[in-house]
Each structure stands twice: as structure tokens, then as C-alpha cells.
N, C-alpha and C positions, 0 to 999 in steps of 0.2 A: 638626705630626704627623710622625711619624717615616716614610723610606722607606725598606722593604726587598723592593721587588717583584721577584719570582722567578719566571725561567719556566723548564722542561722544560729547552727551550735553552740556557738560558743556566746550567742548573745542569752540563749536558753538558760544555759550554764551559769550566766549569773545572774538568773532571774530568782535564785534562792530567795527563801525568806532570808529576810537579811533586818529582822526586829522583831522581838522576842513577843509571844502574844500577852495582849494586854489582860489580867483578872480580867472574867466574868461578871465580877461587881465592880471593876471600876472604866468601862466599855464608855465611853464618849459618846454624848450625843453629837450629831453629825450635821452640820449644815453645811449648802452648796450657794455661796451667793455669784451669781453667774448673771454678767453683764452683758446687754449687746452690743457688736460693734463699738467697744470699748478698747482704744489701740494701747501699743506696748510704751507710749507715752503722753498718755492720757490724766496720770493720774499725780499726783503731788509729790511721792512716793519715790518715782519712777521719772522723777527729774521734769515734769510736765512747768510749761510757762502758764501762766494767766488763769489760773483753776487753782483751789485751795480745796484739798478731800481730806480734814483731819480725821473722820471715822476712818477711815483707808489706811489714814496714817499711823494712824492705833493699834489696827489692826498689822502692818508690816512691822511699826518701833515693839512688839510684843509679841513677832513669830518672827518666819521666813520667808524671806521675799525671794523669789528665784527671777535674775533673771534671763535664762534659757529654758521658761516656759513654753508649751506646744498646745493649743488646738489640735482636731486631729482634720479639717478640715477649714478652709476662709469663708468659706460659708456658713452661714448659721443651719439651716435643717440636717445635713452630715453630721456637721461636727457635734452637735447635739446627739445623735441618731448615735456614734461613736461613742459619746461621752455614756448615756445609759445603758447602752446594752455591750461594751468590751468588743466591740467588733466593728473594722472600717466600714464605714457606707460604700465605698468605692466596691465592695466584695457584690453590690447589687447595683441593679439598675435605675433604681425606684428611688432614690434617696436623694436628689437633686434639690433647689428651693422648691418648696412647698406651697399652692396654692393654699386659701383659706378653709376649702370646704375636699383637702385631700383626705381618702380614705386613713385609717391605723397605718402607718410605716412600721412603725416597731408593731411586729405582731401578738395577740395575746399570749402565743405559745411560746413566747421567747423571753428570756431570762432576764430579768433586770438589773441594774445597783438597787432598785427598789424592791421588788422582790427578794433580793439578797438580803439585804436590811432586814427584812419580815422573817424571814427565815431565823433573822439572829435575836427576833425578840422584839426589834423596835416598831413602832410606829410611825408612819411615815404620810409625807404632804406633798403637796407641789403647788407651786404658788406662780402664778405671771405667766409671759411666756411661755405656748407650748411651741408649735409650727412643725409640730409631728403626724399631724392629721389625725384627724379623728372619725368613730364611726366605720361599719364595713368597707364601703365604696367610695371611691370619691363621685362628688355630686348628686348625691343620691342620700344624702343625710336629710332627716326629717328635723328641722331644727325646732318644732313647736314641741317635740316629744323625747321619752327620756332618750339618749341614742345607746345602741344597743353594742356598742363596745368603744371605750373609753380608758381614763388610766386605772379604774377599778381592778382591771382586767391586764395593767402593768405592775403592781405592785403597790398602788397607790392607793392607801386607806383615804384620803380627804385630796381633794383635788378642787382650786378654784383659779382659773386660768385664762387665759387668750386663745383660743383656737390656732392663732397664727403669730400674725403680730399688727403691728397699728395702724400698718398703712395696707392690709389686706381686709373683707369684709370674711367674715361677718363681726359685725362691732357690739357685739357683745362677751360676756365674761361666760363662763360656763362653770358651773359647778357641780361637783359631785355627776356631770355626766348633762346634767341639765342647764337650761340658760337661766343664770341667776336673773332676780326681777323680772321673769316671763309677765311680760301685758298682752295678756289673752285678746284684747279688742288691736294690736296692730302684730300678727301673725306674720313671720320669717321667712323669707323665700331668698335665697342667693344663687346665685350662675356667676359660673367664669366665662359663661359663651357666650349671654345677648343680654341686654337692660330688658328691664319689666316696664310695658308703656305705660306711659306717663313720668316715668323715674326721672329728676333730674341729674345730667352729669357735669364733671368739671369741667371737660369738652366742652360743651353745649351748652352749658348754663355757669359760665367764671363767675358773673355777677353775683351768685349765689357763695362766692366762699372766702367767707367773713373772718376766717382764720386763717389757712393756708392757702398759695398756690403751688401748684405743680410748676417745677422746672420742665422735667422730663419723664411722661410714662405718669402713672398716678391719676389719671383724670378722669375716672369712672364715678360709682357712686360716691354721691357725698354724704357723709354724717359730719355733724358737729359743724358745717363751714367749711370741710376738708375734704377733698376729695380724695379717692381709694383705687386701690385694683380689687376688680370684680362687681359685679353688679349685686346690690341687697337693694328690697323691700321689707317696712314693716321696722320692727323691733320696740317703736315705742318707749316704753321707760325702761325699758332694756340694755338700751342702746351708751352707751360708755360719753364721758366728756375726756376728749383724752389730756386735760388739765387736770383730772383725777386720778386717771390709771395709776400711777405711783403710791398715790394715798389710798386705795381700794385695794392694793394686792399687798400693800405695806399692813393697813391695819387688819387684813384676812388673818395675814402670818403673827401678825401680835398676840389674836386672839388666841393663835393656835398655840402658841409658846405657854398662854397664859393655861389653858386648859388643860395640856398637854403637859407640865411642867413637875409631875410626880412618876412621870413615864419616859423611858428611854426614846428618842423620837430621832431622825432622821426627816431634813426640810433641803427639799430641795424651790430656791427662791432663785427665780429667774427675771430680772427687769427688762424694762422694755425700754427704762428712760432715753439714751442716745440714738434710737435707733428711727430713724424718721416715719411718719411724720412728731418732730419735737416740739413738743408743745406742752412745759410744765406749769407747774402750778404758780400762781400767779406773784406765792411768797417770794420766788425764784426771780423774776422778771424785775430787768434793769439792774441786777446781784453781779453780770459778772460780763466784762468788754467784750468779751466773743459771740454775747446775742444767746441764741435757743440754744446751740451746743452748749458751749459753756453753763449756762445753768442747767440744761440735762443731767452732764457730767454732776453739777453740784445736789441737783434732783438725787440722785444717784446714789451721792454720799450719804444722802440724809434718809435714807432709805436704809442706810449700814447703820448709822447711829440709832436708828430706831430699833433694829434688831438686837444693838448691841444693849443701846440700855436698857432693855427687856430684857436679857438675859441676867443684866446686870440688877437688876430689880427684885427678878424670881433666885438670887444666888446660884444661877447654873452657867456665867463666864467661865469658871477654873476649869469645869469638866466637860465643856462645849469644843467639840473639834471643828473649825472653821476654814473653809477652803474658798478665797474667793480669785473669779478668772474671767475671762471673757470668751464667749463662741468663735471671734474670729476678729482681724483687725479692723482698721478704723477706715472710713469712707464720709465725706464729707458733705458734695453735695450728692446726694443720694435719692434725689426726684423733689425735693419740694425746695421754695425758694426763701430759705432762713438764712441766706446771709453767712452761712456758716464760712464760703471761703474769704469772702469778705473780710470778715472780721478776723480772723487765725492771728493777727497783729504778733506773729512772731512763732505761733505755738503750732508743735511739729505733732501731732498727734500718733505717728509711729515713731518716735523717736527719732533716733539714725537709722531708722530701719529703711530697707528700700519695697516700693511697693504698701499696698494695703487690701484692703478687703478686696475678695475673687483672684488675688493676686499668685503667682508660683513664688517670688520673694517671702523674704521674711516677713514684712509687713503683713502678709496675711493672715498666719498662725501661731506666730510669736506674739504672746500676750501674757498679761502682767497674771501670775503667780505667788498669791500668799497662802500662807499656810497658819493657824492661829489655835493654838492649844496651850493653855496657861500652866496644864496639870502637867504636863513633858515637856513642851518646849519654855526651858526656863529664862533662855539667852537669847533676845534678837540676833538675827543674824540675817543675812544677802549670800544669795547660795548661788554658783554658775552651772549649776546641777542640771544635767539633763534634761526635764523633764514631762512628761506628754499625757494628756488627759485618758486617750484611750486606757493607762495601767490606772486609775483610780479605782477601780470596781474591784478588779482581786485582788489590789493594795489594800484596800478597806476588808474585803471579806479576810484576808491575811490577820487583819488589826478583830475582827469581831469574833474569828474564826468560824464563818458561817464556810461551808460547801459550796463550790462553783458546779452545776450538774457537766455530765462529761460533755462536751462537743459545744457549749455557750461561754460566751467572753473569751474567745478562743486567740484573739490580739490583744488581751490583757494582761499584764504582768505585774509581779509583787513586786511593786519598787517601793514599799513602805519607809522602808532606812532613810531614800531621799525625801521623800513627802516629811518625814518627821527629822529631819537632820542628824541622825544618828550614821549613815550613810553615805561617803562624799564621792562613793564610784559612779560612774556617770552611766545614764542607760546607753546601750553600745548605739544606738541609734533613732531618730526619729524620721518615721515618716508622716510627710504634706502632701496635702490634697487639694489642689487648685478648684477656682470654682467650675474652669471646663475639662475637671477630671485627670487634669496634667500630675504626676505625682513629682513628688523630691524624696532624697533620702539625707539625712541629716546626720554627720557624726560631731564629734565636738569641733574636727578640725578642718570639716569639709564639707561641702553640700552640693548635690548633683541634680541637676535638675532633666527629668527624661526627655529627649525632643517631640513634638506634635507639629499639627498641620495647623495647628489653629496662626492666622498670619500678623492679628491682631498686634499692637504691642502696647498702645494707650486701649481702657475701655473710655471712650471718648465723651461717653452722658458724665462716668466721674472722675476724669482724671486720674485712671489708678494705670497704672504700670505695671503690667501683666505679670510681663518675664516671658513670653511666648517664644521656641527658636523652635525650627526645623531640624538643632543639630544641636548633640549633648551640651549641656551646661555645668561647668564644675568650678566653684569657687572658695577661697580658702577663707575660711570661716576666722583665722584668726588676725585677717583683716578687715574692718566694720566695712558695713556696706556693699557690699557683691557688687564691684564694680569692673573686675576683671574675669572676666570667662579664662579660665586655664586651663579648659580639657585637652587643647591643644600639646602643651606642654608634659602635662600628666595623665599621660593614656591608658597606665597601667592601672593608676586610682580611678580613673573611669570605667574599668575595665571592671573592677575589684566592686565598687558601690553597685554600677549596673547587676551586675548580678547578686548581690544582696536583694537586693528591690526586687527581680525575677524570683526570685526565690519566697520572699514573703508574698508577692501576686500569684503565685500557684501553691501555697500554702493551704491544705483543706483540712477542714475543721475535723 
């Protein structure tokens, strides 16, 4: 029988630096391009049928492509909420999906990879997708005014963003704190609890939605033709065409590269392209047999090539450290009715993976992993490296050598060596976070999934495949597809993970 017993300690123990710190003058700028609901075979790269992503491709045939990549959560607002600030959402209770008008989740007084970055000198942005909340409170943001805590207040010198994401209101961009293109004559008002009379919804008024329909769920207010979750009034020329969104947050960040390009900078570019409601630009349409998805997906790439060859334009490729990933896996139909299952004519969007978005499987947090640095990493390469988004914050402050304050990023760890392939020891383990809070624990050779009450086993609006049991789950990882529950067999390894897993859940900072 195989050994690979792991404890607390001894995974600490090799959480060493393990990559020698980079000159002071030759520190990488840092970009984060981070996709939604982009699955672990999605991409061209990564074995994807019916989709062509040569930016992607570039990007992997000229770094590392890992693939035993980790989200730290299937959801997007977690595993977000994880990826900035070094620490599980799960440790709270508040970090669940994200209404559009939720209070700050990440608090001002808490530590960020952005703030770390300042610390170390650079300059820093955020570009697309937030779905972190913003604002004091929720529901109580004053959307005509500046709001009185924002990512200013994260580490964030320039910020121009989504509130949410595309298929929540309010449908506007935000910038620097305020609603970009504010029109003073049609004033903001949002609720997630009642419509504003007169509003029409996609309930009540289908006739009205000249671009999208809802499958299931989504049929609140409409903007653009589409219907939303949550009710808005107002917005005006404000108001987003979401056949834009791509090209509004692509050329924000162009500008910024171009301004920005005599100063150390850190971007964090977050898209929204795959992530429903899909609806891109019109260059895209009839490009690719899968319908919206599929040109999202290629939305998406062209979104990379535009950053790329902006970089490539200002001479800052060699010295740009480039990390691109997704929030969590892939989900198909996902409330509006594009056809997406329709069309898949062969294309598995998690790969072999079982499970997808909100899932305990792999599908849900196993996602594609590149890594792109021309100055160090000199040799393509496909790495089966461990590796989990929660350790990029102290991997990176490790690489800048900025200071972690004591007690924040407290589940981050220097795993530098792997992120930069100098490293091929594996992190001793990863933990998943389902989207009903179900954990797993993850080692190279095994994965354990904790039991809950939840009885579910399809979520049945998307076809995803939960992984829900009442009674332990343990699968051996070094055969694809978790298709045999073995805890029966190996009680002692269930025995041994379980309490890893206890062990990091009563873990205090």
C-alpha cells in the first residue's frame, strides 16, 4: 500500500523558501489574468475540442502549464475572496455568491496581494470583474455618489470594474469608486428585494428581451434585452452593452499598461467573457460551432492577445510575470438559453474531470494553470505540480520580498519554486471548497471528500454533479475520474486525511 502520510507540520516544514529572491531591480511586473467559469478543458492548450485560443497558446508553448491546478473554492466570490487576501472564505460566513449591491467582503483593514504589491513599490489596478461587494453595507450603497469604501481602500491604486458580474445588476462599470459615465438625468436605485414600479422584468415582460432569454432564475430586471438578478432603475448612459464589456475592460487595462509602462505595476484583469449572460462582440459571432460559448471562450483569448501585444509593443514581455487561471470550473447552461448544451458537438469543457462548477469533484476547482515569465522561465514545460491559488500572495511577496503583517494570509504559503519550475516537490496537499461549503482534501495520490447532509446529487437547473454523500468519500487520484469511492477499503487513509482537514478547520490565525 502506498505511503504518503501528511501532517500540519511537516506540510509547514516544506513550505521553506524554496527560490532564491529575485534583484530588487529586476522584480517583474505582475499580471493576474483570471477567467470565469473557464473549465480545466476549455482551452486549446489543455486538449479543448472546437475552440482555437492561440494567445493561451503562447502563453503555455512559452511558460508552464500545470496540470494539477487548484481554485481554492467552485464558486467564484470564495474563491476570489481566497485568491486576494491568503486566507479560505470557508474560515467565515459571509463569503458565499455575492449579490450585486453586497457590502466590502474583503475588509478595508485586511491585508491584500494588492497591498503587498504597494508595499513592494509597485503600482497596482484591477480591471473587470469584482463580485467582492462593495461599499459599507449591503443594500444601502448610494450608487449616484462617490461610495465610501471601495478597492482604494484594498490596495488598489486605479480600479475600473463590474460590481458583480453580468448577469447581476447593477450594470454599470465603476471606477476609481464611482460609476463610470454617471448620467445625472437617469439616477441608480437597485434592490434585491422588490422591482421599482413601473420596472419592466423578464418574468412579466419576455416580449421585451431582444437578446437573451432566461432558461432558469435570471428574469428580473432587464438591461440591454437581458434580463438580470435583482431589480435596477435608472443608469442611463451608464448602463454597459454587454457586447462590450470585453472591449471596455480590455482597452481600460491597455491604457494602463501604456501609462503605467516606466513603473513597476501589478494588474490584476479579471474577465467576465464565459460567464453568463454570453453575449460577445459581434466580431465573434458565427467564429465558432458551439454558438455564445465558444466565441466567449475565443472573446476571452482575444482579450490575452491584446494584453499580450501591448506588452509586446511597450518591450515589457521578457520582464512581465504572467499568471493566467480561472475562479472555478465550467457550467454550461447557467440560466440563459444560448444553446450552449446544444451545441458542445463533442467538447467536454472539464475535461476528464468529473463534476463542474459548485461541484465537490474535481471539475469544480481544478483549473487551467499557466505561468509566463520569459526572463526565468526559459523552457516550456507541463508541470503535474501541485498547485493552489490560495499560496500565490506569499509566493509572490517571497519573489518581491515584501513583509506578510503577522496574523494575514495566514493559508498562504511560499510555493515559489513551483509557480516558477525550479521546484518539482508537490504542495503536501490541497484543500476544495464546494459551493454548499462541503470541503475535500487533496494530496497527489488521494482525495477525500468530507460527508454532509446536503441529499442533492444533480444541481438539476445545470446538470452539474455535485458529489454530495452522507458518508466519507475517498478516491485514488491516480486513477482519472473519481469513479470509485474507496473509503471503504482504506480506512486508515481516511482516517489520516480526515484529520489533516480538522486540523487546518481549527487552524487560528
Amino acid at each position: 500500500m502506498r505511503n504518503s502520510s501528511i501532517g500540519v507540520l511537516s506540510f509547514a516544514l516544506a513550505c521553506g523558501t524554496a527560490y532564491a529572491q529575485t534583484d530588487k531591480q529586476q522584480l517583474p511586473n505582475v499580471i493576474f489574468i483570471y477567467a470565469d467559469d473557464l473549465g480545466y478543458g476549455d482551452l486549446e492548450c489543455y486538449g479543448a475540442r472546437n475552440v482555437e485560443t492561440p494567445n493561451v497558446n503562447r502563453l503555455a508553448d512559452n511558460g508552464i502549464r500545470f496540470t494539477n491546478g487548484y481554485a481554492a473554492a467552485a464558486t467564484s466570490t470564495p474563491s476570489r475572496y481566497s485568491l486576494l487576501t491568503g486566507e479560505y472564505a470557508w474560515r467565515r460566513n459571509d463569503t458565499g455568491i455575492a449579490r450585486g449591491d453586497a457590502g466590502m467582503i474583503v475588509r478595508p483593514e485586511q491585508y491584500t496581494i494588492a497591498d503587498m504589491f504597494k508595499s513592494a513599490g509597485y503600482t497596482t489596478a484591477a480591471f473587470g470583474k469584482w463580485h467582492l461587494g462593495l461599499g459599507a453595507e449591503t443594500g444601502k450603497q448610494d450608487w449616484n455618489a462617490p461610495l465610501p469604501a471601495g478597492l482604494g481602500d484594498l490596495g488598489f491604486d486605479y480600479s475600473y470594474i463590474m460590481a458583480a458580474t453580468a448577469d447581476r445588476v447593477p450594470c454599470v462599470f465603476i471606477e476609481n469608486g464611482k460609476v463610470a459615465n454617471y448620467d445625472p438625468s437617469a439616477p441608480i436605485y437597485v434592490s434585491y428585494e422588490k422591482n421599482f414600479p413601473g420596472e419592466p422584468t423578464g418574468k412579466d415582460n419576455p416580449e421585451l428581451l431582444y437578446n437573451l432569454k432566461p432558461s432558469h432564475g435570471h428574469d428580473q430586471s432587464i438591461v440591454n434585452g437581458i434580463s438580470r438578478i435583482g431589480y435596477m432603475k435608472g443608469g442611463g448612459k451608464a448602463l454597459w452593452k454587454d457586447e462590450n464589456i470585453a472591449d471596455s475592460i480590455t482597452a481600460h487595462a491597455v491604457a494602463y499598461l501604456h501609462e503605467h509602462r516606466n513603473e513597476r505595476f501589478f494588474m490584476y484583469f479579471a474577465t467576465n467573457d464565459i460567464h453568463v449572460p454570453r453575449f460577445p462582440h459581434e466580431r465573434f459571432r458565427g467564429k465558432n460551432k458551439m454558438g455564445l460559448r465558444g466565441e466567449a471562450i475565443m472573446q476571452f483569448d482575444w482579450s490575452v492577445g491584446q494584453i499580450l501585444s501591448t506588452l509586446d509593443e511597450l518591450g515589457l514581455t521578457e520582464n512581465t510575470l504572467i499568471i493566467l487561471s480561472s475562479d472555478n470550473g465550467p457550467v454550461v447552461d447557467d440560466g440563459y438559453q444560448d444553446r450552449a448544451v446544444e451545441l458542445l458537438n463533442g467538447h467536454t469543457p472539464a475535461g476528464d474531470l468529473r463534476g463542474g462548477k459548485y461541484s465537490t469533484f474535481e471539475g469544480g476547482t481544478r483549473v487551467p494553470v499557466i505561468v509566463h515569465w520569459p526572463a526565468r522561465i526559459k523552457q516550456p514545460q507541463v508541470s503535474d505540480v501541485l498547485v493552489s491559488q490560495i499560496d500565490w500572495l506569499a509566493s509572490l511577496a517571497s519573489l518581491t520580498g515584501a513583509r506578510i503583517p503577522k496574523g494575514s494570509a495566514f493559508d498562504s504559503f511560499d510555493r515559489l519554486g513551483n509557480l516558477l519550475g525550479t521546484d518539482s516537490t508537490d504542495r503536501p496537499w490541497v484543500v476544495e471548497h464546494a459551493a454548499n461549503n462541503t470541503l475535500s482534501i487533496r494530496t497527489k495520490e488521494w482525495k477525500y471528500i468530507e460527508p454532509n447532509d446536503d441529499s442533492r446529487k444533480i444541481q438539476k437547473n445545470t446538470n452539474t454533479e455535485l458529489g454530495n454523500s452522507p458518508t466519507p468519500q475517498l478516491y485514488d487520484m491516480t486513477v482519472p475520474g473519481e469513479r470509485e469511492n474507496v473509503a471503504a477499503k482504506y480506512p486508515e487513509k481516511v482516517f489520516e486525511l480526515e484529520g489533516i482537514l480538522r486540523k487546518v478547520k481549527n487552524k487560528k490565525n
